[in-house]
MDTraj code that builds the backbone (N, CA, C; nanometers):
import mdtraj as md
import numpy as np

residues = "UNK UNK UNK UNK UNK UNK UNK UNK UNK UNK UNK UNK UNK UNK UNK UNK UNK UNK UNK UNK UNK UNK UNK UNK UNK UNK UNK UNK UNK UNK UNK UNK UNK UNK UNK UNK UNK UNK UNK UNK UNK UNK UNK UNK UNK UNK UNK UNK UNK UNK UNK UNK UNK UNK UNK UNK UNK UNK UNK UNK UNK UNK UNK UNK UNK UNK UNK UNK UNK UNK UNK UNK UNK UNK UNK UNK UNK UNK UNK UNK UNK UNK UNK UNK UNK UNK UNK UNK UNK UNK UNK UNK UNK UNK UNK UNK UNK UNK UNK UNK UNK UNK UNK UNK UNK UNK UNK UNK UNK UNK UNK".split()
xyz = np.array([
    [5.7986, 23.1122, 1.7997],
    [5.8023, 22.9696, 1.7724],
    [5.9474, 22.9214, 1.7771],
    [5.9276, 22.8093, 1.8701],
    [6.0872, 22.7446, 1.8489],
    [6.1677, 22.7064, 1.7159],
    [6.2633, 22.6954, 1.6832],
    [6.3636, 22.6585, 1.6050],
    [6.4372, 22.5158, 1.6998],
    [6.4404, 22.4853, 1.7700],
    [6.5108, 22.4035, 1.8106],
    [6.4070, 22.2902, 1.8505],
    [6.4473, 22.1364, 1.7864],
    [6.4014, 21.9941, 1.7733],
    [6.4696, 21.8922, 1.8556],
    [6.4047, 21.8205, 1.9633],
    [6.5038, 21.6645, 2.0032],
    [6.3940, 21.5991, 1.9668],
    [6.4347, 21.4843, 1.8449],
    [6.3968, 21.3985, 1.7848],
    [6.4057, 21.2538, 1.8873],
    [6.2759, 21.2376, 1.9242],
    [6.2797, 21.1161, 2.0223],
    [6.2562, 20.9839, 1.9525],
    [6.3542, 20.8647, 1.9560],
    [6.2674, 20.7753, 1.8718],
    [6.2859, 20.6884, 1.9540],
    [6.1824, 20.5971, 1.9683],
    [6.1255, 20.5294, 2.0949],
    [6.1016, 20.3823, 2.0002],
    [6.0548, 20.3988, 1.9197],
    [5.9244, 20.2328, 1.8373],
    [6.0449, 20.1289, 1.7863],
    [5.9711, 20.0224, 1.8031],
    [6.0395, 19.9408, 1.7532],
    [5.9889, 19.8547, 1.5947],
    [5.9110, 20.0361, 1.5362],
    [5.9063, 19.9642, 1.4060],
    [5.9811, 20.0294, 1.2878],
    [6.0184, 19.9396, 1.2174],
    [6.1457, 20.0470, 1.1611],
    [6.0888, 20.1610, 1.0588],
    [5.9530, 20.1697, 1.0250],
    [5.9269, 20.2290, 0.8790],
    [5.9080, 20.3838, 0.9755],
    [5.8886, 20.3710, 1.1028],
    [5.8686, 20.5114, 1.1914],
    [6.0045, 20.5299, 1.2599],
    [6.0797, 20.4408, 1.2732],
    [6.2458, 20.4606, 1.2768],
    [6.3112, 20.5501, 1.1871],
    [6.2899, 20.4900, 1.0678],
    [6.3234, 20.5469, 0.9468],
    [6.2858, 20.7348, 0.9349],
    [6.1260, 20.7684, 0.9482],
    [6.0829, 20.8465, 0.9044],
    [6.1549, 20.9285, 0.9945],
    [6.1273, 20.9033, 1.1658],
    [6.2363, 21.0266, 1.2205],
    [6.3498, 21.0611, 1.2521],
    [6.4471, 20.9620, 1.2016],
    [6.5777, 20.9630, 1.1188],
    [6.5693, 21.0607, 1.0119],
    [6.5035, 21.0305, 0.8950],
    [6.4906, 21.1055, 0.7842],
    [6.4868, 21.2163, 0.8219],
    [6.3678, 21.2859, 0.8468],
    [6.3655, 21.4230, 0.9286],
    [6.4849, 21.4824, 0.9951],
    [6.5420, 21.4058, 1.1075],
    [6.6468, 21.4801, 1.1622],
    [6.7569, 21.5216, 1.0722],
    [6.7736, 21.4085, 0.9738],
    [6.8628, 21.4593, 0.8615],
    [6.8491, 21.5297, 0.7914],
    [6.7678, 21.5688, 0.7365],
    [6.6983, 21.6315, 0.6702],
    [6.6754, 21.8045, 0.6869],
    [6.6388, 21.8117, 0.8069],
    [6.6367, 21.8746, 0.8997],
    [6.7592, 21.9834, 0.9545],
    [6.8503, 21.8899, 0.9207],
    [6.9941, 21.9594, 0.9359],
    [7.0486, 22.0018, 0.8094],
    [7.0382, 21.9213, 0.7332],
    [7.1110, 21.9540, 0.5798],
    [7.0448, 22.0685, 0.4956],
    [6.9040, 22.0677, 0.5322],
    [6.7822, 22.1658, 0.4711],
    [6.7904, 22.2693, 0.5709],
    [6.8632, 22.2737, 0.6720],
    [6.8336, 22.3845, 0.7436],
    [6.7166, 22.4341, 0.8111],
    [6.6178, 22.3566, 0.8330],
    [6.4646, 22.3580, 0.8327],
    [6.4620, 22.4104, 0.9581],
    [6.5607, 22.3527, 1.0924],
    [6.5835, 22.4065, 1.2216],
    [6.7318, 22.5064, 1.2630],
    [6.7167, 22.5181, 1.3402],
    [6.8636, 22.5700, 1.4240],
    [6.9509, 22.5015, 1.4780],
    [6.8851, 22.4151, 1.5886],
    [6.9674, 22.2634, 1.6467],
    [6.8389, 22.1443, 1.6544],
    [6.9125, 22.0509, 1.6260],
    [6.8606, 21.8888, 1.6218],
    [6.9310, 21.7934, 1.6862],
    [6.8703, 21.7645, 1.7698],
    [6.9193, 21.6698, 1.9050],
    [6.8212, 21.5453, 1.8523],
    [6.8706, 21.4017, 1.8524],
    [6.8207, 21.2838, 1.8120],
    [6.8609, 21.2236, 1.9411],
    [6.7813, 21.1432, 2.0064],
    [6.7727, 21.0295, 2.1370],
    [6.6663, 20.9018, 2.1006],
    [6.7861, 20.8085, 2.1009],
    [6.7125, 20.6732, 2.0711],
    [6.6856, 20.6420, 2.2349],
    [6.5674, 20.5949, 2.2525],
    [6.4869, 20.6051, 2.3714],
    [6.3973, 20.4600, 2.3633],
    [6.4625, 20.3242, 2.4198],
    [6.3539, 20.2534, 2.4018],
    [6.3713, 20.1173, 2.2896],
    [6.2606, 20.0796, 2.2551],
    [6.2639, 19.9487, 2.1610],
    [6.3839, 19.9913, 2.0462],
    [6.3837, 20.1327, 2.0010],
    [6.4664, 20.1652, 1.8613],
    [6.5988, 20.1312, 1.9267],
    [6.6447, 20.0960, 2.0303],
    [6.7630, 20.0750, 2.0438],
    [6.7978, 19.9476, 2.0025],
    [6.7535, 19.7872, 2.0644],
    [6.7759, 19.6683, 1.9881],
    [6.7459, 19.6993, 1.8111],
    [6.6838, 19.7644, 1.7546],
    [6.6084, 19.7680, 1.6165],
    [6.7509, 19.8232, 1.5174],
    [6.7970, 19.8854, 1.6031],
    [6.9172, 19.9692, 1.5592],
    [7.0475, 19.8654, 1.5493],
    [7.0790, 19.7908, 1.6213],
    [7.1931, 19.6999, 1.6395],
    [7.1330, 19.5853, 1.5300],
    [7.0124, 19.5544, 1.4800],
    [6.9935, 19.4625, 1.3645],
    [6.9753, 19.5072, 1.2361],
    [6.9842, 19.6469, 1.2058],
    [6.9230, 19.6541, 1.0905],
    [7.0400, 19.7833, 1.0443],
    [7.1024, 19.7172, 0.9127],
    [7.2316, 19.8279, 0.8438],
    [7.1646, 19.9502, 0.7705],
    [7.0698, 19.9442, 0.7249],
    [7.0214, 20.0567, 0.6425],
    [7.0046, 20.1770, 0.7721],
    [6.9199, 20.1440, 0.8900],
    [6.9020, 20.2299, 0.9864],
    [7.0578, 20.3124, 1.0649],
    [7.1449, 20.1964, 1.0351],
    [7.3090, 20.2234, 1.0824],
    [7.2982, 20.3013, 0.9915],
    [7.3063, 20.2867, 0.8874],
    [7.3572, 20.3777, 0.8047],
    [7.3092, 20.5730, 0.8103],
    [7.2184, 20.5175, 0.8446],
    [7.1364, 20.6855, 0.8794],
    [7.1575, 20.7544, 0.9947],
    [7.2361, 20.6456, 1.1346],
    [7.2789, 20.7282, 1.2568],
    [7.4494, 20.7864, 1.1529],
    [7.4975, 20.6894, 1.0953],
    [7.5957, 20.7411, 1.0336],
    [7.6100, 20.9007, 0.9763],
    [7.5012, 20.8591, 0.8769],
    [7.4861, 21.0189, 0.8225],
    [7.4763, 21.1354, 0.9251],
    [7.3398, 21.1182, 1.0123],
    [7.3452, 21.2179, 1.1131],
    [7.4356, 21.2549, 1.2111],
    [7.5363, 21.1022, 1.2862],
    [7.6804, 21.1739, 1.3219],
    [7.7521, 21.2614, 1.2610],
    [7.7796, 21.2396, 1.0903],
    [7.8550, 21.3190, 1.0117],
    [7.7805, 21.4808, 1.0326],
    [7.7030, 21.5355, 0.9973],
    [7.6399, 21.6474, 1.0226],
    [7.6082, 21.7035, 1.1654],
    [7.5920, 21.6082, 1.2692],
    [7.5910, 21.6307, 1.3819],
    [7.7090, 21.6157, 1.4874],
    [7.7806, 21.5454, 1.4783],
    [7.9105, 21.4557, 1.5585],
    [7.8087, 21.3945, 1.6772],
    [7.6631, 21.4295, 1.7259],
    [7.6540, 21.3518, 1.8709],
    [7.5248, 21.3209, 1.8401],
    [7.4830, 21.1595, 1.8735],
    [7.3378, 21.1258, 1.9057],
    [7.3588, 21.0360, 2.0374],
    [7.1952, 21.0273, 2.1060],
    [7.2568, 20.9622, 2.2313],
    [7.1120, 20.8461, 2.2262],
    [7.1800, 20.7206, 2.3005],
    [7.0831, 20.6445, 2.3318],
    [7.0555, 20.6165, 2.4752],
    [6.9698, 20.5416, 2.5603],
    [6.9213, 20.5877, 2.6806],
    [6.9999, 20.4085, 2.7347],
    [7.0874, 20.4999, 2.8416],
    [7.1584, 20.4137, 2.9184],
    [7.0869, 20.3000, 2.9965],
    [6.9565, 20.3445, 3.0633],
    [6.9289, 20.2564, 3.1335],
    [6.8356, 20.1402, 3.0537],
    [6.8160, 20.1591, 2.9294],
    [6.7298, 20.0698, 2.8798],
    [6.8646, 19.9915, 2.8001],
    [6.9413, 20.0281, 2.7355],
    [7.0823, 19.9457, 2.6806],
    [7.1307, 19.8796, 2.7970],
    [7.1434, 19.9323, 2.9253],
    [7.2149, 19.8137, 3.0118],
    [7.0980, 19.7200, 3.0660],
    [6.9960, 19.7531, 3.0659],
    [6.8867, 19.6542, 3.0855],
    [6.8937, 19.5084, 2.9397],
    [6.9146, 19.5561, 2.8781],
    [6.9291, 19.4999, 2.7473],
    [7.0855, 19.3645, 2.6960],
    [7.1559, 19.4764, 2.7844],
    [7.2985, 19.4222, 2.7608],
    [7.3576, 19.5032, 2.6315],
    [7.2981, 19.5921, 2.5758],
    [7.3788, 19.6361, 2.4725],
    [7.4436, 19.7671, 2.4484],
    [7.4859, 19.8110, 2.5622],
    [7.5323, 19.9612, 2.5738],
    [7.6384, 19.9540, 2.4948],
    [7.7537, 19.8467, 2.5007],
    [7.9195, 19.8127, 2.4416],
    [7.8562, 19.8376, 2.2833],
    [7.7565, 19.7555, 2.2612],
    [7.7829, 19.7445, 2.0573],
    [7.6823, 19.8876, 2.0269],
    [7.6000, 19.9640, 2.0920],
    [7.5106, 20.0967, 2.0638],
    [7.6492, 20.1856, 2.0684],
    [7.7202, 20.1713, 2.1976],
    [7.8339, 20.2777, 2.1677],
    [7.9703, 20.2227, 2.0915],
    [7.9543, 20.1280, 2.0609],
    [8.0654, 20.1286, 1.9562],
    [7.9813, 20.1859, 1.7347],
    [7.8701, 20.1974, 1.7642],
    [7.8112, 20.3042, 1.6346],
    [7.8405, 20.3982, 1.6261],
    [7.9018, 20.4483, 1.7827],
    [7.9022, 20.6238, 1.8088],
    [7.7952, 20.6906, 1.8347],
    [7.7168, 20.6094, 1.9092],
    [7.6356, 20.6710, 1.9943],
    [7.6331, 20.7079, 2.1166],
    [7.6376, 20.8211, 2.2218],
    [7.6214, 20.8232, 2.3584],
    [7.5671, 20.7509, 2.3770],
    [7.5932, 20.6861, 2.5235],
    [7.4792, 20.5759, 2.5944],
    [7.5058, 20.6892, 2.7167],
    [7.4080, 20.7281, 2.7437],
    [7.3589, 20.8197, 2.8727],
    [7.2276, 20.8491, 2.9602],
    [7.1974, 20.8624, 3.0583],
    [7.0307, 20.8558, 3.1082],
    [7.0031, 20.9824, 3.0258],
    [6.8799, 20.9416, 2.9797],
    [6.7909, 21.0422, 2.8763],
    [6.6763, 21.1124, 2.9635],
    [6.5988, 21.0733, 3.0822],
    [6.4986, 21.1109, 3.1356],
    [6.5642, 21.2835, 3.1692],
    [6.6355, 21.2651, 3.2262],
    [6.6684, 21.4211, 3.2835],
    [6.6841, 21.5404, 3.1378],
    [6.7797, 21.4691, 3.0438],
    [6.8307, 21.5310, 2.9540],
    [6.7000, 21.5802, 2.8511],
    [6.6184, 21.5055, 2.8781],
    [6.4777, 21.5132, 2.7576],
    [6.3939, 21.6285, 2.8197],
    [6.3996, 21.6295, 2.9405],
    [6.3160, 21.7526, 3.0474],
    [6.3897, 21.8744, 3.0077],
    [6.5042, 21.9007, 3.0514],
    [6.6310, 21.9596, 3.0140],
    [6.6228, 22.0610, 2.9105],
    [6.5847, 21.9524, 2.7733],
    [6.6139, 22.0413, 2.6097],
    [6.4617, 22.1290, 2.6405],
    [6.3354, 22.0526, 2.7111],
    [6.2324, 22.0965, 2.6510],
    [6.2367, 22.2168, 2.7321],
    [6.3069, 22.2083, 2.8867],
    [6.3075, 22.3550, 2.9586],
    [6.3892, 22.4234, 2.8490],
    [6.4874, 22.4352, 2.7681],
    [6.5266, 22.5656, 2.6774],
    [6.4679, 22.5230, 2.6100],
    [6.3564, 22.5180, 2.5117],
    [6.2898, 22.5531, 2.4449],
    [6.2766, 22.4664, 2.2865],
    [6.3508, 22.3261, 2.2965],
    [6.3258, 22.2346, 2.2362],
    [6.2308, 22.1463, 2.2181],
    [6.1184, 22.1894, 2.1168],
    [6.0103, 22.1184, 2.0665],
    [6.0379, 21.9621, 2.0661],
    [5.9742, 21.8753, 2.1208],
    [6.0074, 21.7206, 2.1410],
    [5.9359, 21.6720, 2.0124],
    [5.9851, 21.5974, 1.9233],
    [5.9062, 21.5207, 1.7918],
    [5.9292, 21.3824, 1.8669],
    [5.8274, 21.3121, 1.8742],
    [5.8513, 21.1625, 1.9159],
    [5.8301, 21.0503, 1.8349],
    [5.9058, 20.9716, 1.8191],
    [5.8292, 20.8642, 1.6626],
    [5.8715, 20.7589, 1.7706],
])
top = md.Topology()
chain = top.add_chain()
for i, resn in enumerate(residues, 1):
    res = top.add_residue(resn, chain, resSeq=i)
    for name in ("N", "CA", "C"):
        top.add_atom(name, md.element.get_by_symbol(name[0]), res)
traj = md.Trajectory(xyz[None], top)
């Protein structure tokens, strides 16, 4: 069984934002996995630029992690790649990278 998680969060509702945030943090601090990869993928990207409590939780997980990434082509569709990566988030294409983790052996959690 794998040890290794990329936490996909896709929704644009925050109480399932929240929950797989929580987890990834959680996740790391509890030791529950080995590595935890988080990719905002989708609606959670505008959801993220309005709401501070959710900042606050990419915060935490940078601190324990140093890297989360959000999906380039939906932020420049958007216009908001400049203020996602000024949180300290990668803005990078995610399609390849998401295939990628699951070829080594990273269980995908999707919220």
């Amino acid at each position: 069984m794998s040890d290794k998680i990329v936490v996909v969060i896709s929704t644009a509702e925050k109480e399932k934002v929240y929950t797989g945030m929580m987890y990834a943090v959680n996740a790391i601090k509890q030791g529950w996995m080995k590595e935890v990869r988080l990719i905002f993928f989708g609606p959670s990207e505008k959801l993220l630029l309005s709401d501070s409590e959710l900042q606050d939780y990419v915060k935490e997980y940078l601190k324990l992690k140093g890297e989360a990434v959000a999906c380039k082509f939906i932020s420049d569709n958007d216009k908001t790649s400049e203020n996602i990566s000024k949180m300290g988030l990668q803005v990078q294409y995610v399609g390849e990278m998401i295939s990628d983790l699951i070829k080594d052996g990273f269980v995908p959690m999707i919220w």
